[in-house]
C-alpha positions as CSV (number, residue, x, y, z in Angstrom):
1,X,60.4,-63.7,-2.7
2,X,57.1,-64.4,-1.0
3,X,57.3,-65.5,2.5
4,X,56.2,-69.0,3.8
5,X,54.6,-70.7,6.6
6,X,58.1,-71.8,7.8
7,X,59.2,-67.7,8.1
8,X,56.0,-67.1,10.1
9,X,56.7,-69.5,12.2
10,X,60.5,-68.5,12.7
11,X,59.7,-64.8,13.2
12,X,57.3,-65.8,15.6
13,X,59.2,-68.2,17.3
14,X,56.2,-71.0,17.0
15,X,55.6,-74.0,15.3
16,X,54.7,-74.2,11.8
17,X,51.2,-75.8,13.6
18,X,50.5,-72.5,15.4
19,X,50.7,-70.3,12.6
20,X,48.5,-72.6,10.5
21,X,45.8,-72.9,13.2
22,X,46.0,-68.9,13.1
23,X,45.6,-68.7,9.7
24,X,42.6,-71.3,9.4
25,X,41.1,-69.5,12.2
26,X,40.9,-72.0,15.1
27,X,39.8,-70.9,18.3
28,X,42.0,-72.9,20.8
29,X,45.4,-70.9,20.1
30,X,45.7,-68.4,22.9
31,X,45.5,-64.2,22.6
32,X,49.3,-63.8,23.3
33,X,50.5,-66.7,20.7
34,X,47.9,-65.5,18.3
35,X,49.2,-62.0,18.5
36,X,52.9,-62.9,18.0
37,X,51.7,-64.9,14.4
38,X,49.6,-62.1,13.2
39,X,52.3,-59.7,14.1
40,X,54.7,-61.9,12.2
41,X,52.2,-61.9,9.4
42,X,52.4,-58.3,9.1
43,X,56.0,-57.8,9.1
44,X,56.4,-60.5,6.6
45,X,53.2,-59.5,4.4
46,X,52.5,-63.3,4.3
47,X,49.5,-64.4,1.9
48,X,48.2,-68.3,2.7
49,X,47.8,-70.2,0.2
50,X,44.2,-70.7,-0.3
51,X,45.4,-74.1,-2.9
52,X,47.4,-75.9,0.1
53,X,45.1,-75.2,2.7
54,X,42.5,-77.0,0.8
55,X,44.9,-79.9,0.1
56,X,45.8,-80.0,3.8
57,X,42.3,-79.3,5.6
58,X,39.6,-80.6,2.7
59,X,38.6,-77.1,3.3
60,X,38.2,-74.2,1.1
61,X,37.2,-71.2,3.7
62,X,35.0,-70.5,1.3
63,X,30.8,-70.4,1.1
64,X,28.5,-70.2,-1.2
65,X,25.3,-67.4,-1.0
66,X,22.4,-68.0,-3.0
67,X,19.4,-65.2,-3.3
68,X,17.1,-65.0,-6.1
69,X,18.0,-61.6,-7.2
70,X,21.0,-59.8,-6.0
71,X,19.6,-56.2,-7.4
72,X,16.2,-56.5,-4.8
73,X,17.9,-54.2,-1.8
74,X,16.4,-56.7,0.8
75,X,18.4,-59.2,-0.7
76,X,21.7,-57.1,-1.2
77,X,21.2,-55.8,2.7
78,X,21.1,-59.6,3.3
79,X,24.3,-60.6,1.7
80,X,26.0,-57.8,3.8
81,X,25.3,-59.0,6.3
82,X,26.3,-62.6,6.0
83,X,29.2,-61.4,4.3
84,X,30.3,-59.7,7.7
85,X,29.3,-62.5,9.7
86,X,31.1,-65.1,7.6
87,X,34.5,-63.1,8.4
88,X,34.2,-62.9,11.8
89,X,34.9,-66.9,11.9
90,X,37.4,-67.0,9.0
91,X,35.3,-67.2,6.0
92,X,35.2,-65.9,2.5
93,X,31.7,-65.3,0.7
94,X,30.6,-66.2,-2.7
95,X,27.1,-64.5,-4.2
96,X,25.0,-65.8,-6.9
97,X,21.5,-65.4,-7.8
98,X,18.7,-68.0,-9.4
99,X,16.3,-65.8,-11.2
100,X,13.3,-67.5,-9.8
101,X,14.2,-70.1,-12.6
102,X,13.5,-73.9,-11.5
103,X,16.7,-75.1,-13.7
104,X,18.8,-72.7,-12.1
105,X,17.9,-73.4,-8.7
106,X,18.8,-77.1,-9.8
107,X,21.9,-76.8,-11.3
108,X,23.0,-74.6,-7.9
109,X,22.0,-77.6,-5.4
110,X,23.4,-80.2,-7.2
111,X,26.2,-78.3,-8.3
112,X,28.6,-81.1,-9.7
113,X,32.3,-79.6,-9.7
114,X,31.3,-76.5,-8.4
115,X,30.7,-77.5,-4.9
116,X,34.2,-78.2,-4.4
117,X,34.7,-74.1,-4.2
118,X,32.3,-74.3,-0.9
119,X,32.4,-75.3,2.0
120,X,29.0,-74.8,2.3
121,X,25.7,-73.4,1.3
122,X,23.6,-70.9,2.6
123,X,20.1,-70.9,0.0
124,X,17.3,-68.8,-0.3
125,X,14.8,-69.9,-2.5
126,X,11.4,-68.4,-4.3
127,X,10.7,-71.5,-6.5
128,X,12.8,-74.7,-5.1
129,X,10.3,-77.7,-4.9
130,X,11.0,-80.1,-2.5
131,X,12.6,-82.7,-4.9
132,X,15.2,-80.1,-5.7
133,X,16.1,-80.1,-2.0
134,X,16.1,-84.2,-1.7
135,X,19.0,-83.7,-4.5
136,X,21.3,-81.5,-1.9
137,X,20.8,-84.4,0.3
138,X,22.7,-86.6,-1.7
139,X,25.3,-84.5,-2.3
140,X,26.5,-84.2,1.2
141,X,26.9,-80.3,1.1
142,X,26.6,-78.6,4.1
143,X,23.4,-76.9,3.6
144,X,21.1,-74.0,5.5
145,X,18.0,-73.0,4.0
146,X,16.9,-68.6,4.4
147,X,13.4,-67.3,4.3
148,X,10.0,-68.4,4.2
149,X,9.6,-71.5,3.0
150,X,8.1,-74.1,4.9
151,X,10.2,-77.2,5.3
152,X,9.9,-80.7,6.6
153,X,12.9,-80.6,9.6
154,X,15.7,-82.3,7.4
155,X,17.7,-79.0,6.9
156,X,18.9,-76.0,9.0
157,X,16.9,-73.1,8.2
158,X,16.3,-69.4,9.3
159,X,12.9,-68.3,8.8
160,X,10.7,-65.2,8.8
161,X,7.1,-65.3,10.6
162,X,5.8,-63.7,7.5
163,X,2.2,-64.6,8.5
164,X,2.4,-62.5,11.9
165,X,4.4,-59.6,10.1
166,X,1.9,-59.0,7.6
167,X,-0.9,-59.8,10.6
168,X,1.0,-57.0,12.5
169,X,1.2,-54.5,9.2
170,X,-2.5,-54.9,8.7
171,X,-3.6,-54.5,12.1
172,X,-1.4,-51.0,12.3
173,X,-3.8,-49.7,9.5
174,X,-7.1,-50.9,11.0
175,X,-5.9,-49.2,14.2
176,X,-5.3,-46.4,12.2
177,X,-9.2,-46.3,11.4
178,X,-8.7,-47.8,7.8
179,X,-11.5,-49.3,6.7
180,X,-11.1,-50.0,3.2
181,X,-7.8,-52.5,2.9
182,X,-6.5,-53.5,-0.1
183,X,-2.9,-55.3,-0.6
184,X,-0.2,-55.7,-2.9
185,X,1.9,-58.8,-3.8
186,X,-0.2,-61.9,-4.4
187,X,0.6,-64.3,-6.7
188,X,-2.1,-66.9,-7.4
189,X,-0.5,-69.0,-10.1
190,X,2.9,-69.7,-8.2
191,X,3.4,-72.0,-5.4
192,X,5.9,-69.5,-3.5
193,X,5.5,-69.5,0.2
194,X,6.4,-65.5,0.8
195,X,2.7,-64.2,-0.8
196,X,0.9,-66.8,0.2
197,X,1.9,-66.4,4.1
198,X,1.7,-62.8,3.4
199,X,-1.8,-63.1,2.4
200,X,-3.0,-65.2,4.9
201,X,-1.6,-63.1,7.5
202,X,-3.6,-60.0,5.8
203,X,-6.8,-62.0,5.6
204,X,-6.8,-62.9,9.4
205,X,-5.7,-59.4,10.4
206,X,-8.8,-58.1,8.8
207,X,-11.1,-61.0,9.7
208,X,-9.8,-60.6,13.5
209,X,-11.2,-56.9,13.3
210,X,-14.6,-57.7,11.4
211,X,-13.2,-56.4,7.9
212,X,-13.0,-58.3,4.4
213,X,-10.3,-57.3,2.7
214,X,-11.3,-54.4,0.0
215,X,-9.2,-56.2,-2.8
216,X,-5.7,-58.2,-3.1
217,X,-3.9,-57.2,-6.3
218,X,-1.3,-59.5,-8.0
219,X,1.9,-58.7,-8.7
220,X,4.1,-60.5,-11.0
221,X,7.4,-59.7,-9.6
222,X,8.4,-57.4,-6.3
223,X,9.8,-54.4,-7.9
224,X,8.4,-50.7,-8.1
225,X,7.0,-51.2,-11.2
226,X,4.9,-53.6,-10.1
227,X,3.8,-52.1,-7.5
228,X,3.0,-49.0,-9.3
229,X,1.0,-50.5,-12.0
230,X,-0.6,-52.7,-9.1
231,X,-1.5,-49.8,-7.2
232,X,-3.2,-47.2,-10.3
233,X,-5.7,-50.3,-11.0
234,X,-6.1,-49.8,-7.2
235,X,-6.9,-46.3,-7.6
236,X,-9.3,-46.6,-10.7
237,X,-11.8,-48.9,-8.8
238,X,-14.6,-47.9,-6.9
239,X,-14.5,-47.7,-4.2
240,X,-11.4,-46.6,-4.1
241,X,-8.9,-48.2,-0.6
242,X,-8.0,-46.2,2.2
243,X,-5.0,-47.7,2.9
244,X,-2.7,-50.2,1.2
245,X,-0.7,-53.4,2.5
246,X,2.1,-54.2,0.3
247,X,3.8,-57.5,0.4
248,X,7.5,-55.9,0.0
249,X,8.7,-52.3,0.2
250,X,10.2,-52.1,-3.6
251,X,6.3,-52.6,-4.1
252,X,5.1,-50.1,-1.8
253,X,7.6,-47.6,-3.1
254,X,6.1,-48.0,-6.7
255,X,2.8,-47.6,-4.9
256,X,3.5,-44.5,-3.3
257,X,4.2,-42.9,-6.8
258,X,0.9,-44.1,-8.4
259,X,-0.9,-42.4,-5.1
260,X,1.2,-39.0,-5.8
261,X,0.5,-39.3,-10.3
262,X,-3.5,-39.7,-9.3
263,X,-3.4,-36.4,-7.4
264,X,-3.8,-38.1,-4.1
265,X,-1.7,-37.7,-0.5
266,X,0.0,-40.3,1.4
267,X,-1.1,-41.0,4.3
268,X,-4.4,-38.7,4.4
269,X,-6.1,-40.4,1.2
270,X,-4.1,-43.9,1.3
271,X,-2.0,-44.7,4.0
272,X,0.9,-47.4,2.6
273,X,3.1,-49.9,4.4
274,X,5.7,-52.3,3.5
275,X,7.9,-55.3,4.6
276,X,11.3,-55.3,4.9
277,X,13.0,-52.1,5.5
278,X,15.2,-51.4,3.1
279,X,17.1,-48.0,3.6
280,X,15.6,-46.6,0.7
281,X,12.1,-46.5,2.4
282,X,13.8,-44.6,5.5
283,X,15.0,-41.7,2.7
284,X,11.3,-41.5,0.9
285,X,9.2,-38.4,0.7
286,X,7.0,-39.1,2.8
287,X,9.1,-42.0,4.5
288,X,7.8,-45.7,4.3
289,X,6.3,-47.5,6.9
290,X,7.1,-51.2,7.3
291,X,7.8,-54.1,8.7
292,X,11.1,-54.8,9.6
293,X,13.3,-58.1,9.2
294,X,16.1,-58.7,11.2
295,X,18.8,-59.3,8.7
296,X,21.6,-59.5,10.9
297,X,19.8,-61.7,13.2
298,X,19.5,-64.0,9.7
299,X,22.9,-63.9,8.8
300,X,24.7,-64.3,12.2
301,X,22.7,-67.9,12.7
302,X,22.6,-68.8,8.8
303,X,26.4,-68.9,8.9
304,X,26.4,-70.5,12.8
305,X,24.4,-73.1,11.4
306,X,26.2,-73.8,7.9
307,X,29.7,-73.6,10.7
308,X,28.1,-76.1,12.7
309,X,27.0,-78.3,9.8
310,X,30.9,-78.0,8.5
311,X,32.2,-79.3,11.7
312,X,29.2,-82.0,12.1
313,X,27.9,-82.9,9.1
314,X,25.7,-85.7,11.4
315,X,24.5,-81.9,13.9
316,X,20.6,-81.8,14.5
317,X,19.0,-79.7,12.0
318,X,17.7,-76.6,13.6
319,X,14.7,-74.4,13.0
320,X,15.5,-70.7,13.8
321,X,12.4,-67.6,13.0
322,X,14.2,-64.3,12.8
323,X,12.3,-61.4,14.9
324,X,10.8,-58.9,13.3
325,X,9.4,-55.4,14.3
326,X,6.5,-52.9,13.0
327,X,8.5,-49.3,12.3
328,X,5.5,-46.6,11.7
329,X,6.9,-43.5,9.5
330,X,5.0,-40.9,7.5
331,X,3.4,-43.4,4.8
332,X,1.1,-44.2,7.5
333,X,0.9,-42.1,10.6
334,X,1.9,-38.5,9.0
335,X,4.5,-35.9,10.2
């Protein structure tokens, strides 16, 4: 027979209170009486019951992640990370992904029936308009909002200074000597935030050093193949770049195989450099420069906020920007 709150408690020689307040994770129970329940717990092999703690706290211990793609590394690196920061304050993580797809986006906001599993949200979004937001609002969900977009103060969000990292990529090539720039990533026909910061921070890097950008190739989606097919129409023109910017590393890895099937060398023909710093990039032949995003940074506030929020739905909103750092490897600077 499975053991109950009430055996906890006995074994323990608490209240039935105590070893609740253990179990939902609340801080004010003190080392000693927190180690007599969780030793209890172990003897017993006690499993809460996730139904009646909703029933009794309106509380699920649960949130909900939301990435556009869970198969993009930055992306799965990202929900690692929130995953291990939700856990060290008693929460559980759930992941889905929108597929850049407006309707899908929607249907996760609003939610209906589903936001009863959560707690609260924790949203990264590529194509959320901010109507779609306005519909969260009404819902009452504890929401914080991950990544670029720029946002009018309502919600709690975690941003990345993507103009000054791809300022700070750009500027690491023209110090490099590079002359003839091109980048990697733009998309012209989508109102995303990411490229268009990306770009902008490109542009001025080059403008600040007396350089117009050599070319800025499209990219319909941030994956190698993109980046590969981006980077041999790169390689056909004339004059051909010097050096590449590329608006994610999954793009600058498919670049870097387009520079090695033309016969070329990275970095003595093209030097190449990403954002991101997925692991992959750290195991490449020659090894990818990049920008680097603090992930855990991300995560740790994300789920400090969405806590916050839980606690005091009526909490300031809160505008965070995650560090970032420039990490030169072989893709630009050689062995």
């Amino acid at each position: 027979m499975a053991a109950t709150l009430r055996d906890v408690a006995e074994r323990a020689q608490v209240s039935m209170r105590t070893v609740s307040n253990v179990v939902s994770g609340y801080a004010h129970v003190s080392e000693r009486m927190r180690r007599r329940v969780l030793d209890a717990i172990d003897e017993l092999d006690y499993r809460p019951n996730p139904v009646a703690r909703t029933l009794r706290t309106g509380r699920t211990g649960m949130l909900a992640l939301v990435v556009p793609e869970i198969d993009v590394p930055y992306f799965s690196e990202l929900a690692r990370d929130v995953i291990n920061a939700a856990a060290e304050v008693g929460y559980r993580v759930m992941i889905d992904q929108t597929g850049h797809d407006h309707d899908r986006e929607r249907e996760l906001l609003t939610g209906g029936d589903r936001t009863m599993l959560f707690d609260g949200i924790l949203f990264s979004p590529l194509v959320t308009r901010t109507e779609l937001l306005e519909m969260n609002a009404r819902t009452s969900m504890p929401l914080v909002l991950l990544g670029e977009h720029e946002f009018d103060g309502r919600f709690d969000h975690v941003a990345i200074d993507n103009v000054q990292a791809a300022h700070d990529a750009t500027t690491h090539l023209i110090r490099l000597g590079r002359t003839r720039i091109a980048a990697i990533g733009a998309q012209p026909d989508e109102q995303y935030s990411t490229p268009q910061q990306r770009t902008a921070g490109f542009e001025g890097a080059l403008a600040d050093a007396g350089l117009t950008p050599l070319r800025i190739e499209a990219a319909a989606h941030y994956r190698r193949a993109d980046g590969y097919q981006a980077a041999r129409s790169l390689l056909e023109r004339d004059p051909r770049p010097d050096a590449i910017f590329c608006y994610s590393d999954l793009l600058a890895m498919g670049a870097l195989r387009a520079v090695f099937d033309a016969g070329l060398r990275v970095p003595e023909d093209v030097a190449i450099i990403g954002v991101d710093d997925i692991e992959e990039g750290r195991y490449s032949r020659p090894s990818l420069s990049t920008v680097s995003l603090d992930t855990p940074f991300i995560a740790r506030n994300a789920v400090a906020r969405v806590v916050a929020r839980i606690e005091d739905p009526d909490t300031d909103a809160v505008e965070l920007v995650a560090p970032h750092a420039l990490i030169a490897r072989e893709s630009t600077v050689g062995r």
